[in-house]
C-alpha positions in Angstrom: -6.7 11.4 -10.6 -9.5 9.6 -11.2 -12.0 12.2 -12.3 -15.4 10.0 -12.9 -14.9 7.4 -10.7 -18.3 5.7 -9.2 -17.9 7.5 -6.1 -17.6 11.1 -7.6 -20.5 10.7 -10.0 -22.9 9.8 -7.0 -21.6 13.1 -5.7 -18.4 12.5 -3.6 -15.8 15.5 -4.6 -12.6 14.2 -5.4 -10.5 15.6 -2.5 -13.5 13.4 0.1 -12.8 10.2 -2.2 -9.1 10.3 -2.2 -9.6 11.0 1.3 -11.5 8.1 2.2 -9.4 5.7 0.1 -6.3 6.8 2.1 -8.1 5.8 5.2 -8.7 2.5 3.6 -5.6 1.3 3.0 -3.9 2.8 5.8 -6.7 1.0 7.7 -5.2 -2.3 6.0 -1.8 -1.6 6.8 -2.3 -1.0 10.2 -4.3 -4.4 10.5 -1.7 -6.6 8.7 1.4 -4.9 10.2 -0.6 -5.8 13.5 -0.8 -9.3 12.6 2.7 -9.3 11.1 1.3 -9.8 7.4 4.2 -9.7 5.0 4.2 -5.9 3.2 3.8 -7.5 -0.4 0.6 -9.2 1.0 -0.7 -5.7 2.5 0.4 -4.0 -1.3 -1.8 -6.4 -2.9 -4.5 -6.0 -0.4 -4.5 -2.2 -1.1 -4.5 -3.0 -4.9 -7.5 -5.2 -4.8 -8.8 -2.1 -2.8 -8.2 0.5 -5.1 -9.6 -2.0 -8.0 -12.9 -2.4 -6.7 -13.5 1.3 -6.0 -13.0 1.9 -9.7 -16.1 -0.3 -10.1 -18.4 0.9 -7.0 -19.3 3.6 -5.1 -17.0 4.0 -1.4 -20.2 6.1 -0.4 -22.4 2.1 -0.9 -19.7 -0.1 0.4 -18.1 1.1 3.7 -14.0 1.6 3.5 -13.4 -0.5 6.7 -15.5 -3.3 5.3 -14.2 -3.4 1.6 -10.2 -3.1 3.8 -10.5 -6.4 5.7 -12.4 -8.0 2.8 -9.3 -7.4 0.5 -6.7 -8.1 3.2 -8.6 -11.6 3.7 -8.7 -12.2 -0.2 -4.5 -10.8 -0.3 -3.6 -13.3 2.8 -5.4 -16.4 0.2 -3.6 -15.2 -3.1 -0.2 -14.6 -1.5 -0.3 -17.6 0.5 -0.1 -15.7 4.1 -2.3 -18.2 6.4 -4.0 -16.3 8.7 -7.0 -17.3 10.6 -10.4 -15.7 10.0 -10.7 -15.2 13.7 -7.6 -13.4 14.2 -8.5 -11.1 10.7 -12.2 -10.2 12.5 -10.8 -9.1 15.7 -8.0 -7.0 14.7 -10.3 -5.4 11.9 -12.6 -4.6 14.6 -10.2 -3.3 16.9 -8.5 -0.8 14.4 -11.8 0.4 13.1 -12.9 1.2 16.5 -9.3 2.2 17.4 -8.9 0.5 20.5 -6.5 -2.2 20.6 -8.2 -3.4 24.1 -11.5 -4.5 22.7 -12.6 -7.6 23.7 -13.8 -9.5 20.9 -15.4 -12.9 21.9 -16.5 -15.1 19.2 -20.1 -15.6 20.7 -20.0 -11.1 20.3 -22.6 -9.5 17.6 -19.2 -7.4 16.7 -17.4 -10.7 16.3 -20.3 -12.0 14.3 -21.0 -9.1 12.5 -17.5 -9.0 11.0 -17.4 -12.2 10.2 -20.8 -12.1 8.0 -19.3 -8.7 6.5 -15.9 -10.1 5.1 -17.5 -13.5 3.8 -20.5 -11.0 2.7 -18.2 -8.8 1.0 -15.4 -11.6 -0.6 -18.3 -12.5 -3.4 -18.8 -8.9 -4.2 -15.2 -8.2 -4.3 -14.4 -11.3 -6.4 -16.8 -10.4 -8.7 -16.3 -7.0 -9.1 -12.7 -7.6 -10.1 -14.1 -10.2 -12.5 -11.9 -13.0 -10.4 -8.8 -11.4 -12.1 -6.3 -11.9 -8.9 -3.1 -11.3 -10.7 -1.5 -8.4 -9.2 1.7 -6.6 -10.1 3.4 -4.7 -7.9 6.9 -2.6 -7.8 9.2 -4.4 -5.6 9.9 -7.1 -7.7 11.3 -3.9 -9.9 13.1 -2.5 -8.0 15.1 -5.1 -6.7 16.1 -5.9 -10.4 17.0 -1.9 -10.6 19.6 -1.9 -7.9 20.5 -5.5 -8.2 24.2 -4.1 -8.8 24.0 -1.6 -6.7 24.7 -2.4 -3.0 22.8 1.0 -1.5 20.6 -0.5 1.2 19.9 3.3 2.2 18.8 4.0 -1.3 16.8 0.7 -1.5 15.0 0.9 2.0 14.0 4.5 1.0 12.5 3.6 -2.1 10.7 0.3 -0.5 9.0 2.9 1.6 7.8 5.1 -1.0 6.5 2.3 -2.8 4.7 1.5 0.4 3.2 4.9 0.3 2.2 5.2 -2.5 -0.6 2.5 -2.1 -2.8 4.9 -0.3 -3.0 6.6 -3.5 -4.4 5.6 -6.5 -1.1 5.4 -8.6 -1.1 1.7 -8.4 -4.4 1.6 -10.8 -3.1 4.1 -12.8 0.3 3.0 -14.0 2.3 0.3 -14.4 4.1 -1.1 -11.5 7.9 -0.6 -13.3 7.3 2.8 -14.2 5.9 3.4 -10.2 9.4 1.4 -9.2 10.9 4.0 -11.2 9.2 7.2 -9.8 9.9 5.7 -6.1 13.7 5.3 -7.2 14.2 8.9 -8.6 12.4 10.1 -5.9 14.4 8.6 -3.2 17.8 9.7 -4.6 16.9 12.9 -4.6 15.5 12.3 -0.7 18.9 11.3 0.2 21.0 12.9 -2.2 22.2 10.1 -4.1 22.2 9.3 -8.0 20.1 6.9 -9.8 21.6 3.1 -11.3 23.3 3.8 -14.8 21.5 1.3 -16.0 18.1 2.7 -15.2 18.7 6.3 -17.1 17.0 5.6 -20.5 14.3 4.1 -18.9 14.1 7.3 -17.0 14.1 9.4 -19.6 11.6 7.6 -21.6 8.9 7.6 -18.7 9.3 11.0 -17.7 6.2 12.3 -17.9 4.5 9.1 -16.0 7.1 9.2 -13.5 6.9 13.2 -13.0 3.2 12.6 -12.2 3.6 10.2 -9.6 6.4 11.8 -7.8 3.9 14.8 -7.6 1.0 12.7 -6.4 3.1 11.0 -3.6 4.8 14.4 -2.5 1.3 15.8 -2.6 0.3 12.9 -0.1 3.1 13.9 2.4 2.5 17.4 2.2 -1.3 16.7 3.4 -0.2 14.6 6.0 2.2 17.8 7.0 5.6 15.6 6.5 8.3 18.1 5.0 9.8 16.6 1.6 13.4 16.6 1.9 16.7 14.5 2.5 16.8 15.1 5.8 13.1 13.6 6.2 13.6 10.5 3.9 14.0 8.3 6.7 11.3 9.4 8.7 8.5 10.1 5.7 6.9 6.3 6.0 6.4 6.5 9.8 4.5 9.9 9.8 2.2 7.7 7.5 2.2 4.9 9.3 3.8 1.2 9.2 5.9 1.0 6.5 
């Protein structure tokens, strides 16, 4: 938890601020799976996200806003090309949740969104003091089961990784020791027994990785998705696109 976070000492409780950030990134998900943005693009999207709320308030900069700025900023460091135009109207559909609106170019919603994310790329940049290295778990995991030729095991553990970006684990720990949490938490989700060669790392992050399982299974407990093996495969799309 962030305790003293921007947002909560300009009076946001915690439970409203983890709120809004969850509807922040899942706000950016559902924009880049729209646009079929690679998931490692969306992770470091959410990342950036997360990032610049521990620097500013979510009650001064608006959630949607601050979502399609970082998405834009993502699709530049991960070379995704996407056009600006196709970012602006997608982002405008899924804020106003309807995937009908028309969004001319010549529209003030058009142009409004346009002046908000090229607004809002300067404040993000600087915010995060143009430090656009980000780490994330996949590249982790993949080493972890390199050996091991569970795809079940792996695609379960992708998708925790994928959910745990609408919490704020990915600020808060390393991205190994988050590969390692998803891992232990997925075999137990489908009843299967972590890589050998994994165990003393394990072991020695145990406290880490007990606090992140617990944060994740908190998420899916709000989001009423039961936390069990025979849920694993079904725990990412109660969430959303995973």
């Amino acid at each position: 938890m962030l305790d003293h976070s921007p947002s909560i000492s300009e009076g946001l409780t915690p439970d409203k601020e983890r709120s809004k950030r969850t509807k922040g990134c899942t706000f950016i998900t559902l924009v880049g799976t729209s646009l079929r943005i690679p998931q490692t693009t969306i992770a470091t999207a959410c990342i950036l996200f997360h990032r610049f709320y521990l620097r500013n308030s979510i009650l001064v900069y608006n959630y949607h806003d601050i979502g399609g700025t970082c998405l834009f900023i993502a699709c530049k460091i991960e070379e995704t090309p996407k056009s600006l135009r196709e970012l602006i109207a997608t982002c405008a559909r899924k804020a106003h949740k309807d995937d009908s609106l028309a969004m001319d170019e010549s529209s003030k919603e058009f142009f409004r969104w346009r002046e908000t994310i090229i607004y809002h790329e300067g404040i993000v940049l600087m915010s995060l003091c143009y430090d656009l290295d980000v780490e994330k778990p996949y590249d982790s995991l993949m080493e972890m089961l390199s050996k091991t030729p569970d795809k079940k095991l792996l695609q379960t553990a992708w998708c925790i990784i994928n959910d745990s970006l609408r919490t704020t684990v990915c600020v808060r720990f390393p991205a190994r020791v988050i590969a390692l949490a998803a891992l232990l938490l997925a075999t137990r989700l489908i009843a299967s027994a972590p890589p050998s060669q994994v165990s003393k790392e394990l072991e020695a992050n145990s406290e880490p990785i007990k606090e992140i399982i617990t944060e994740i299974t908190d998420l899916y407990t709000a989001f009423g998705v039961e936390v069990g093996p025979a849920a694993a495969a079904n725990l990412s799309k109660s969430l959303g696109p995973c």
